[in-house]
SEBA-792882 format. One record per atom (N, C-alpha, C): x, y, z; residue number from 0. Coordinates in nm, 4 decimals, decimal comma, m for minus. Layout:
N
<r xx="X" yy="Y" zz="Z" i="NUM"/>
...
//
This chain:
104
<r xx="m1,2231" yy="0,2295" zz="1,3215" i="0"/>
<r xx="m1,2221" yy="0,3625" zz="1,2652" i="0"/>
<r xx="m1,1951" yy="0,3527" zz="1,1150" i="0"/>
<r xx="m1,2836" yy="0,3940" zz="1,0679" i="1"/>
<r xx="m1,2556" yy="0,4303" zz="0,9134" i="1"/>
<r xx="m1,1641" yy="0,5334" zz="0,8592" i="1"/>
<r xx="m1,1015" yy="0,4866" zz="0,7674" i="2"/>
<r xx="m0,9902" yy="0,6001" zz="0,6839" i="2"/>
<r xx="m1,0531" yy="0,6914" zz="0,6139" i="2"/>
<r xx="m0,9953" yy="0,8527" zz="0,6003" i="3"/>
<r xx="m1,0552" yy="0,9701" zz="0,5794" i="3"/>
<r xx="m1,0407" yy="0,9671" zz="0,4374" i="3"/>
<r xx="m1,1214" yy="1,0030" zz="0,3080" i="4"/>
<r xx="m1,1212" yy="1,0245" zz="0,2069" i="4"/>
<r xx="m1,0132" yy="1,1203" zz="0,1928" i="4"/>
<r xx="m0,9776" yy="1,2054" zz="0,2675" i="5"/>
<r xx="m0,8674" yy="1,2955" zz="0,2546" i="5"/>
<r xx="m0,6947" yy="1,2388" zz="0,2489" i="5"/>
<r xx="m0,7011" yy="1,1451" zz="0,3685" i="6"/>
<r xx="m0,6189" yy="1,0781" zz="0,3511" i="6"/>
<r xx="m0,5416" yy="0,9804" zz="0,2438" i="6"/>
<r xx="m0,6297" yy="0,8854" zz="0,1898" i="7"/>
<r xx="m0,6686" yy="0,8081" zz="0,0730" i="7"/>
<r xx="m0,6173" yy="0,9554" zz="m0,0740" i="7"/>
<r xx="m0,6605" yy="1,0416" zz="m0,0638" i="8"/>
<r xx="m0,6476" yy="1,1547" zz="m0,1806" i="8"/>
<r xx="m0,4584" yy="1,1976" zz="m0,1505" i="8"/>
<r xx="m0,4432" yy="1,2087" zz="m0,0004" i="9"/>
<r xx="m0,2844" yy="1,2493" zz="m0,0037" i="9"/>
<r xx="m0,2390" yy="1,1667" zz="m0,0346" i="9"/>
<r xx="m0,2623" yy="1,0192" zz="0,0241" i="10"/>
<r xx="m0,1632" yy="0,9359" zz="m0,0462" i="10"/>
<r xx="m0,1501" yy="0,9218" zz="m0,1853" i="10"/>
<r xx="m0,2718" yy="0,9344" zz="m0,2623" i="11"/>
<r xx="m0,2692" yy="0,8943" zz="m0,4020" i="11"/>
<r xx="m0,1801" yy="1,0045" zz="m0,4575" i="11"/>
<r xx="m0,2097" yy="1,1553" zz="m0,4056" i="12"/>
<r xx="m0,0927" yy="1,2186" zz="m0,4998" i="12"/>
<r xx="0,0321" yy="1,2508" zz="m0,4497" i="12"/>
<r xx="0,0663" yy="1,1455" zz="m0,3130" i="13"/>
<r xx="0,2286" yy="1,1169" zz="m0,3191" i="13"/>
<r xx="0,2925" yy="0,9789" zz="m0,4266" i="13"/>
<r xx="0,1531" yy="0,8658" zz="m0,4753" i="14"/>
<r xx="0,2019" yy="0,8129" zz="m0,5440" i="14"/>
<r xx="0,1864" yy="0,8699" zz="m0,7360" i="14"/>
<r xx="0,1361" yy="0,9901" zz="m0,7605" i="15"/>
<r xx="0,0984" yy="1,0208" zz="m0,8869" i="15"/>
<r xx="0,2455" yy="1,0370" zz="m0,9709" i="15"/>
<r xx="0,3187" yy="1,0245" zz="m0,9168" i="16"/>
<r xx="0,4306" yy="1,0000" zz="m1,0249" i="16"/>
<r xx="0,3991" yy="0,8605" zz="m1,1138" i="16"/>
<r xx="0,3774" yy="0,7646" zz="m1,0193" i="17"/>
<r xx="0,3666" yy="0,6253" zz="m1,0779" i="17"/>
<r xx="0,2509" yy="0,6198" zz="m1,1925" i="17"/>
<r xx="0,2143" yy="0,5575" zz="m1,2787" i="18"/>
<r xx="0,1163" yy="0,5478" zz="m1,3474" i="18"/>
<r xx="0,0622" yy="0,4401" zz="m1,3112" i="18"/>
<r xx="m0,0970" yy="0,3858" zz="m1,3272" i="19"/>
<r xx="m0,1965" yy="0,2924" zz="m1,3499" i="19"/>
<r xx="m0,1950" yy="0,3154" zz="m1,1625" i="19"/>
<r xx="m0,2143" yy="0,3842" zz="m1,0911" i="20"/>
<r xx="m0,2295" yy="0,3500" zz="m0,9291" i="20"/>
<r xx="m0,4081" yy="0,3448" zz="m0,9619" i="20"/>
<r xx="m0,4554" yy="0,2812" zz="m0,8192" i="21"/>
<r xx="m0,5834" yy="0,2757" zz="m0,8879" i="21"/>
<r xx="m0,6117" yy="0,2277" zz="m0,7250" i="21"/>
<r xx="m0,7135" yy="0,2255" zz="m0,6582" i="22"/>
<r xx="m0,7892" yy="0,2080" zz="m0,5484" i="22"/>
<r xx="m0,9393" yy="0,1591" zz="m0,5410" i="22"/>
<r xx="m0,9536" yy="0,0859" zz="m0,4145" i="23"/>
<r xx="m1,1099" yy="0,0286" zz="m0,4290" i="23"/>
<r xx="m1,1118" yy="0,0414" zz="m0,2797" i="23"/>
<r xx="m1,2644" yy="0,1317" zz="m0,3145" i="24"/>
<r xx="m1,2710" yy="0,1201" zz="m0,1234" i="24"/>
<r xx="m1,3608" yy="0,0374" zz="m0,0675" i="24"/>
<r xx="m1,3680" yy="m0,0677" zz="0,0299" i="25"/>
<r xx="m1,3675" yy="m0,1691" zz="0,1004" i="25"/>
<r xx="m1,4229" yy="m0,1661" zz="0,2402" i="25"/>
<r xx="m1,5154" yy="m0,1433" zz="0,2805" i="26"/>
<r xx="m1,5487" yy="m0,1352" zz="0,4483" i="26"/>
<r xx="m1,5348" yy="0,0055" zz="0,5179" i="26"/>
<r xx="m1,4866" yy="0,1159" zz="0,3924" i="27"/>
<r xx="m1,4860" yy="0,1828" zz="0,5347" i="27"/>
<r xx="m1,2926" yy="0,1953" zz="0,4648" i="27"/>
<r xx="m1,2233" yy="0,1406" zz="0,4446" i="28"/>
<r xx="m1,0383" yy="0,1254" zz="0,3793" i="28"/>
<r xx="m1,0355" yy="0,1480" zz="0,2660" i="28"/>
<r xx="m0,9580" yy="0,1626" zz="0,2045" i="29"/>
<r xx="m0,9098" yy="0,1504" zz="0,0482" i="29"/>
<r xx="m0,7848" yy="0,0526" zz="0,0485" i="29"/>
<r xx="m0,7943" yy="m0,0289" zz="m0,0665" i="30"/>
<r xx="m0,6940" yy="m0,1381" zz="m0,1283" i="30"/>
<r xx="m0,6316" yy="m0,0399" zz="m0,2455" i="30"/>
<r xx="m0,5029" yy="0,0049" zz="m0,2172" i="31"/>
<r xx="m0,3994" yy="0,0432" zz="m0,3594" i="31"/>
<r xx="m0,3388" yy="m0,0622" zz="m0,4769" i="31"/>
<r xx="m0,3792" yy="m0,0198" zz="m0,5640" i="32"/>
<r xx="m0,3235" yy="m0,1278" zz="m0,6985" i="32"/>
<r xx="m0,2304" yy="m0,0644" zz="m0,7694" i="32"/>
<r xx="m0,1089" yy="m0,1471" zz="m0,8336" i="33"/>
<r xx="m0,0415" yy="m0,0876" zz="m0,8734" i="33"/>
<r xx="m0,0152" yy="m0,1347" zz="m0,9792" i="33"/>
<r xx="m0,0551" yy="m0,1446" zz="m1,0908" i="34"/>
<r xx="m0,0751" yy="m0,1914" zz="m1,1995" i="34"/>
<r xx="m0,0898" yy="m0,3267" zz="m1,2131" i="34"/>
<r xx="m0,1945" yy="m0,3034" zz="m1,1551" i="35"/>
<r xx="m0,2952" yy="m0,4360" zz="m1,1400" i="35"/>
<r xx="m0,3380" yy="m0,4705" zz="m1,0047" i="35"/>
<r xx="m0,1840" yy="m0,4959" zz="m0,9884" i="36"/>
<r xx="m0,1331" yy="m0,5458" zz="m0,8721" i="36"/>
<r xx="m0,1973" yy="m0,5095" zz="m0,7374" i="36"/>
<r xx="m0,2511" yy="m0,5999" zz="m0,6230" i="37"/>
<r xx="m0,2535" yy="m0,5399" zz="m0,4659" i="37"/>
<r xx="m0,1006" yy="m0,5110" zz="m0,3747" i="37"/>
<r xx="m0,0698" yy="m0,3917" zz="m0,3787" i="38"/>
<r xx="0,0448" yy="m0,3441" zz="m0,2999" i="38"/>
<r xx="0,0048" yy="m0,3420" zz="m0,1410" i="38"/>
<r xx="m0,1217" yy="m0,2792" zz="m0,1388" i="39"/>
<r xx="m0,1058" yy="m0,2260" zz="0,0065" i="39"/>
<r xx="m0,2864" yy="m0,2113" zz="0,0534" i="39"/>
<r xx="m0,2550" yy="m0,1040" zz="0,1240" i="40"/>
<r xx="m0,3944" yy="0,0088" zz="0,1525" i="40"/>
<r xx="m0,3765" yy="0,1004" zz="0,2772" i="40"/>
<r xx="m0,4862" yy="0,1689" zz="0,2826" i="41"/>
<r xx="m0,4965" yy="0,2651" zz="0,3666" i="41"/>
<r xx="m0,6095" yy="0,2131" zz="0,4325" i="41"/>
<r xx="m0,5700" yy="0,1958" zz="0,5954" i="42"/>
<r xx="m0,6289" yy="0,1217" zz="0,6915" i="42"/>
<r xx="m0,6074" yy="0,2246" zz="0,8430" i="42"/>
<r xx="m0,7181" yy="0,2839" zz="0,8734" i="43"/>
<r xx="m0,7218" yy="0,3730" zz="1,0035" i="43"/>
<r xx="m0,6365" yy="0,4757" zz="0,9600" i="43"/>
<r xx="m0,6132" yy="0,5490" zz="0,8449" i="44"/>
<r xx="m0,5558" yy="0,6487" zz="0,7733" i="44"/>
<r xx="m0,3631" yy="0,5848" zz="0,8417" i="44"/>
<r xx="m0,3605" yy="0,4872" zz="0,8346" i="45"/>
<r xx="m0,2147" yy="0,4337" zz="0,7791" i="45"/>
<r xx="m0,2047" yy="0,3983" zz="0,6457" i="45"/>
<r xx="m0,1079" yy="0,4076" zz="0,6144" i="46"/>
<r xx="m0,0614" yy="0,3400" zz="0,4259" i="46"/>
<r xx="0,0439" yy="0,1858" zz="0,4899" i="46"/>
<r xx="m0,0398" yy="0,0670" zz="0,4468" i="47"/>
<r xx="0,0350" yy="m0,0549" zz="0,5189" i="47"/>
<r xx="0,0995" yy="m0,0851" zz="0,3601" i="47"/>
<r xx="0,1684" yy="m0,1743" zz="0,3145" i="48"/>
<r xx="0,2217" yy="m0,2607" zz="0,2394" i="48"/>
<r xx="0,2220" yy="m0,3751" zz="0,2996" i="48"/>
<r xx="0,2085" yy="m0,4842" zz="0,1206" i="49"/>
<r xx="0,2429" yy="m0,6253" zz="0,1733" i="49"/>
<r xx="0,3783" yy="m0,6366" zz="0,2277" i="49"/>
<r xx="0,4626" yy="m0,7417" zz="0,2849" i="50"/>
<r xx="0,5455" yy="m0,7453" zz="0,3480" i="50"/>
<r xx="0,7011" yy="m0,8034" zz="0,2250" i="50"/>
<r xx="0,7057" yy="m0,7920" zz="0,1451" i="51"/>
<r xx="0,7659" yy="m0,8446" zz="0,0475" i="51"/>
<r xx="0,8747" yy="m0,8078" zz="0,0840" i="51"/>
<r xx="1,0088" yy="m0,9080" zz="0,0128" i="52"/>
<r xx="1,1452" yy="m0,9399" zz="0,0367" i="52"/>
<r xx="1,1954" yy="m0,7673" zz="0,0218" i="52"/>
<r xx="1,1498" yy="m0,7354" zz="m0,0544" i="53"/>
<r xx="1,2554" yy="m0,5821" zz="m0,1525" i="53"/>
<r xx="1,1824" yy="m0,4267" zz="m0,0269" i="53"/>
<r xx="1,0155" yy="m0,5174" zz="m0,0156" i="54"/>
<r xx="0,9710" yy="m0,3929" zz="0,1045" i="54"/>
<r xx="1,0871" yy="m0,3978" zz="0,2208" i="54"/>
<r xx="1,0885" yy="m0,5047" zz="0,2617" i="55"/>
<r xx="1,1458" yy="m0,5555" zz="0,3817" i="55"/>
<r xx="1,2691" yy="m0,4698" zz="0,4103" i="55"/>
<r xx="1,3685" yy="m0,5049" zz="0,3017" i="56"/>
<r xx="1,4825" yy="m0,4523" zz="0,2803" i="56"/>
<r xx="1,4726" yy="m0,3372" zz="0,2841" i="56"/>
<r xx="1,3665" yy="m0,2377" zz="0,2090" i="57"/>
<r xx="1,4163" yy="m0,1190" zz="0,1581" i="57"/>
<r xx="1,3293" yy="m0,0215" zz="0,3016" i="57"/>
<r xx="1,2381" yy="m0,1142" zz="0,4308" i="58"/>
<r xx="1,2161" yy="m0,0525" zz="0,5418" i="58"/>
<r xx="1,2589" yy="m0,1538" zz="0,6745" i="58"/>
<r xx="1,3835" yy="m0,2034" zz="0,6498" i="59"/>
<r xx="1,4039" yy="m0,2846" zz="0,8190" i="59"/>
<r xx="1,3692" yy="m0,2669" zz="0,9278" i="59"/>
<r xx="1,3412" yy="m0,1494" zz="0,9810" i="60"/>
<r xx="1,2893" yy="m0,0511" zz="1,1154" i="60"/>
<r xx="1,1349" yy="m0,0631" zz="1,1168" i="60"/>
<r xx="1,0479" yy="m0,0810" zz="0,9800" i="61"/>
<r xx="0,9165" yy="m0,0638" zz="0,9842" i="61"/>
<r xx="0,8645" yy="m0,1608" zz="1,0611" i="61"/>
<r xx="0,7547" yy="m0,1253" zz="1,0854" i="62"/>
<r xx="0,6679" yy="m0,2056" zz="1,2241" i="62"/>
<r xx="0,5798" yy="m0,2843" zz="1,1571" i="62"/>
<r xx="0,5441" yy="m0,4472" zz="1,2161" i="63"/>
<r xx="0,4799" yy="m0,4957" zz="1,1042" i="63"/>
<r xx="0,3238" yy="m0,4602" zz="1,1680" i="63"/>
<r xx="0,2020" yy="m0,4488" zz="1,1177" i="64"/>
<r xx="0,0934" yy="m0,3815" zz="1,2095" i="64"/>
<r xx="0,0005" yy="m0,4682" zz="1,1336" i="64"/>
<r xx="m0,1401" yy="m0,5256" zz="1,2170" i="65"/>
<r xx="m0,2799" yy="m0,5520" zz="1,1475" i="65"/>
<r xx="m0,3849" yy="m0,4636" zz="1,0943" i="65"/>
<r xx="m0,3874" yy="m0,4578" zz="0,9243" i="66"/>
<r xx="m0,4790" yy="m0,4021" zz="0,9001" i="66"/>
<r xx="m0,6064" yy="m0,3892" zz="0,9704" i="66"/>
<r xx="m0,6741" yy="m0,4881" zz="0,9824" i="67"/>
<r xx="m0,7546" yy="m0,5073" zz="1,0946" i="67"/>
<r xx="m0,7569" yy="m0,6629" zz="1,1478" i="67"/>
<r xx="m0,8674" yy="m0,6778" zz="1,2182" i="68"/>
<r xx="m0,8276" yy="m0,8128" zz="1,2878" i="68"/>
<r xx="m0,8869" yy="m0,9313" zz="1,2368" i="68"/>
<r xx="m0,7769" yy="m1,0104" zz="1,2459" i="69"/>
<r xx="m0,7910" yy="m1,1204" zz="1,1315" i="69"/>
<r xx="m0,7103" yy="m1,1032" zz="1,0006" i="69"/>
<r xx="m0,6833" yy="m1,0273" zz="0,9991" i="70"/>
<r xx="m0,5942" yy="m1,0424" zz="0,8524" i="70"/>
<r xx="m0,4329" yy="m1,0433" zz="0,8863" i="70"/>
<r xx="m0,3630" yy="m1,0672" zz="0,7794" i="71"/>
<r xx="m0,2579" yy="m1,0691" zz="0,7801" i="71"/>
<r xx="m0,1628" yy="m0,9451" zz="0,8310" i="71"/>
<r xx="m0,0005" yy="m0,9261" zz="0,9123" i="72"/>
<r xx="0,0152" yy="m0,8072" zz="0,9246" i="72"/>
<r xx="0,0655" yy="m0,7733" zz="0,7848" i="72"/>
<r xx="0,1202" yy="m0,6230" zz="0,8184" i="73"/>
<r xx="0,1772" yy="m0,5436" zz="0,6835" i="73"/>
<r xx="0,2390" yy="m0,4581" zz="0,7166" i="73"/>
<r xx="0,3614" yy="m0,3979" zz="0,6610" i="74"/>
<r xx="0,4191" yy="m0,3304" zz="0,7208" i="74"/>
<r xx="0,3993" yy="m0,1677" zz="0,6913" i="74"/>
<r xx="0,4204" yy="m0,1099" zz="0,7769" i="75"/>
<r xx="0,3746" yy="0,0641" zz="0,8014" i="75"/>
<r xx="0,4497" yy="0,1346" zz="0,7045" i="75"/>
<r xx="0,4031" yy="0,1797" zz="0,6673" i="76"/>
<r xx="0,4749" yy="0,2693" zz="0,5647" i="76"/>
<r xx="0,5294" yy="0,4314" zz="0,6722" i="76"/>
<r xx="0,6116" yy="0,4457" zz="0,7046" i="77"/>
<r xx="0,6182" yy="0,6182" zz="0,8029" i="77"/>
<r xx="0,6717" yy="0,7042" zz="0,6824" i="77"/>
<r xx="0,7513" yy="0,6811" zz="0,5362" i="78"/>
<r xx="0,7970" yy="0,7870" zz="0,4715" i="78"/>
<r xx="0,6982" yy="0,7785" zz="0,3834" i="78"/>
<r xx="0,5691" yy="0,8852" zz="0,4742" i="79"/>
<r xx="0,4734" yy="0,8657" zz="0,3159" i="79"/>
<r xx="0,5090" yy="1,0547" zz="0,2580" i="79"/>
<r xx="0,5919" yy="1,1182" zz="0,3233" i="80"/>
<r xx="0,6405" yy="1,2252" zz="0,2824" i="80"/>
<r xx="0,7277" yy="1,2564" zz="0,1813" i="80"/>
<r xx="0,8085" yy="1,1370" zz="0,1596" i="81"/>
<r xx="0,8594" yy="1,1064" zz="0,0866" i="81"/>
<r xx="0,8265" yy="1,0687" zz="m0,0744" i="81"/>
<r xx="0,8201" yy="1,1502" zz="m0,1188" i="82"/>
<r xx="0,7792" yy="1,0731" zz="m0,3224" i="82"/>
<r xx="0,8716" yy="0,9884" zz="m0,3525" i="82"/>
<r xx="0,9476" yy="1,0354" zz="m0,3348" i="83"/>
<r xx="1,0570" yy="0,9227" zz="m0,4197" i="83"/>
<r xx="1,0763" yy="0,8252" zz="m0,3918" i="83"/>
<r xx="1,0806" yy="0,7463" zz="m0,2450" i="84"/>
<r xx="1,1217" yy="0,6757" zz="m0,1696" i="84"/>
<r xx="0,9664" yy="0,5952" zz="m0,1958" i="84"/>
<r xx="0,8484" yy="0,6792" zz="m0,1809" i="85"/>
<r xx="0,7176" yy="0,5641" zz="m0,2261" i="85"/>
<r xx="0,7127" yy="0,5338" zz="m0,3424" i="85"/>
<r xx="0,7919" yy="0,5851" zz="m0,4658" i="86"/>
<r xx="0,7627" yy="0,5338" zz="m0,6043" i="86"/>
<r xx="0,8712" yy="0,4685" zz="m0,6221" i="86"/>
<r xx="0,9998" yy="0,4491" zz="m0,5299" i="87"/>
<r xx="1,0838" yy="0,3255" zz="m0,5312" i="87"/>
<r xx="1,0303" yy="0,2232" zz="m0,4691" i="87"/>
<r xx="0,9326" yy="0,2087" zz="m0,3726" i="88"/>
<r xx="0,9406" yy="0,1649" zz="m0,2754" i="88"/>
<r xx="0,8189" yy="0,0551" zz="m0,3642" i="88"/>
<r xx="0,7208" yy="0,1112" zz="m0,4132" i="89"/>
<r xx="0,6097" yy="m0,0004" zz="m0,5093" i="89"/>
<r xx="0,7110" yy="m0,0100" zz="m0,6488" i="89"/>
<r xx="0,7859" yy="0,0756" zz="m0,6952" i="90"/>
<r xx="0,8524" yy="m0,0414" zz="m0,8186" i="90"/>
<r xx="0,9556" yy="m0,1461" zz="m0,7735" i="90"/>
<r xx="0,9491" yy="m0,1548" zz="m0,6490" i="91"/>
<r xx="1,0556" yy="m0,3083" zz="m0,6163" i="91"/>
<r xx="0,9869" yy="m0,3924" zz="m0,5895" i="91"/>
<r xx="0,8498" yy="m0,3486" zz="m0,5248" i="92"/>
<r xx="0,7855" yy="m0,4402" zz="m0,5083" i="92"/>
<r xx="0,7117" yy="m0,5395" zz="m0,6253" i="92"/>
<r xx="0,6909" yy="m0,4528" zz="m0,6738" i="93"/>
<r xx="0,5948" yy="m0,5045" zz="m0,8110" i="93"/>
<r xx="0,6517" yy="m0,6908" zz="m0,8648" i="93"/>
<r xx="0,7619" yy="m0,6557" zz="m0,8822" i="94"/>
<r xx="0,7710" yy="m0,8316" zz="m0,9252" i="94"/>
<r xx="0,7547" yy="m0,9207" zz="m0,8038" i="94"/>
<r xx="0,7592" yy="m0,9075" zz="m0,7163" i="95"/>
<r xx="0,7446" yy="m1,0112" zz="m0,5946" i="95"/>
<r xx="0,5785" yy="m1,0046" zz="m0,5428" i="95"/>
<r xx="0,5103" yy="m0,9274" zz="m0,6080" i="96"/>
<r xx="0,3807" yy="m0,9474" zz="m0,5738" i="96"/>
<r xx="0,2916" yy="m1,0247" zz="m0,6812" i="96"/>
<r xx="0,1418" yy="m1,0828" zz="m0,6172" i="97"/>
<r xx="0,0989" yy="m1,1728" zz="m0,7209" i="97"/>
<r xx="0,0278" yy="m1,1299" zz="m0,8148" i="97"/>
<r xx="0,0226" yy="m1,2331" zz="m0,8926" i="98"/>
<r xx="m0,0567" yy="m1,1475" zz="m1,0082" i="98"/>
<r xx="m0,1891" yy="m1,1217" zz="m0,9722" i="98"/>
<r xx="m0,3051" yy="m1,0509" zz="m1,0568" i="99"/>
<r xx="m0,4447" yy="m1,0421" zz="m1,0168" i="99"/>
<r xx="m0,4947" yy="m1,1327" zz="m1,0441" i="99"/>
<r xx="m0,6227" yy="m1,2089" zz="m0,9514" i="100"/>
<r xx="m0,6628" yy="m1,3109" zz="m0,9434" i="100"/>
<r xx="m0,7280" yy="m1,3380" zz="m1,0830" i="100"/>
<r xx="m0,7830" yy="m1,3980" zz="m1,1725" i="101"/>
<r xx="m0,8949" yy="m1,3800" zz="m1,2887" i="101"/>
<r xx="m1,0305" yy="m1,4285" zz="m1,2249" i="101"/>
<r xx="m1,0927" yy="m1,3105" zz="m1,3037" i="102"/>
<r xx="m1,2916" yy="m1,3298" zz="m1,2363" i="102"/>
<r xx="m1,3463" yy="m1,3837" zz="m1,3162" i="102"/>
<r xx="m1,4401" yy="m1,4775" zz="m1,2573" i="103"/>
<r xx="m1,4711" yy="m1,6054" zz="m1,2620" i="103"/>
<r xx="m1,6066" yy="m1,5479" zz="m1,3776" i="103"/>
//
């Protein structure tokens, strides 16, 4: 099942506090960037994150889930109601994630 353009649009303006968010859609998903950076995406209209030390911490209860199959899990984001808690939640992440690859 593909994620709803609608969906992809709520999430982006629960993250519009943040600046440089930026998205690429992919199969049918969208990949979230966060200044630069790959944080996450929206996969079957879930918002997953990578699984990083500071995510981890700041959701212990979250479920780790497969974007789809074959890939790595990631963990569920459930407070996407939350603003504040998602624009804490990608500025902790940000240093523990990698940098963007350079194109060749």
């Amino acid at each position: 099942m593909a994620s709803s353009k609608q969906y992809l649009d709520f999430i982006l303006e629960q993250l519009s506090s943040l600046k440089n968010i930026t998205y690429r859609a992919m199969m049918g998903e969208y990949i979230i960037y966060y200044q630069g950076k790959i944080v996450g995406g929206i996969y079957d209209d879930r918002f997953l994150v990578k699984p990083t030390k500071s995510a981890v911490a700041m959701m212990p209860n979250a479920t780790m889930e497969l974007p789809y199959k074959g890939a790595k899990e990631m963990l569920l984001v459930d407070e996407v109601d939350n603003r504040e808690f998602l624009k804490e939640l990608l500025e902790v992440m940000y240093d523990e994630l990698p940098a963007p690859k350079r194109k060749k």
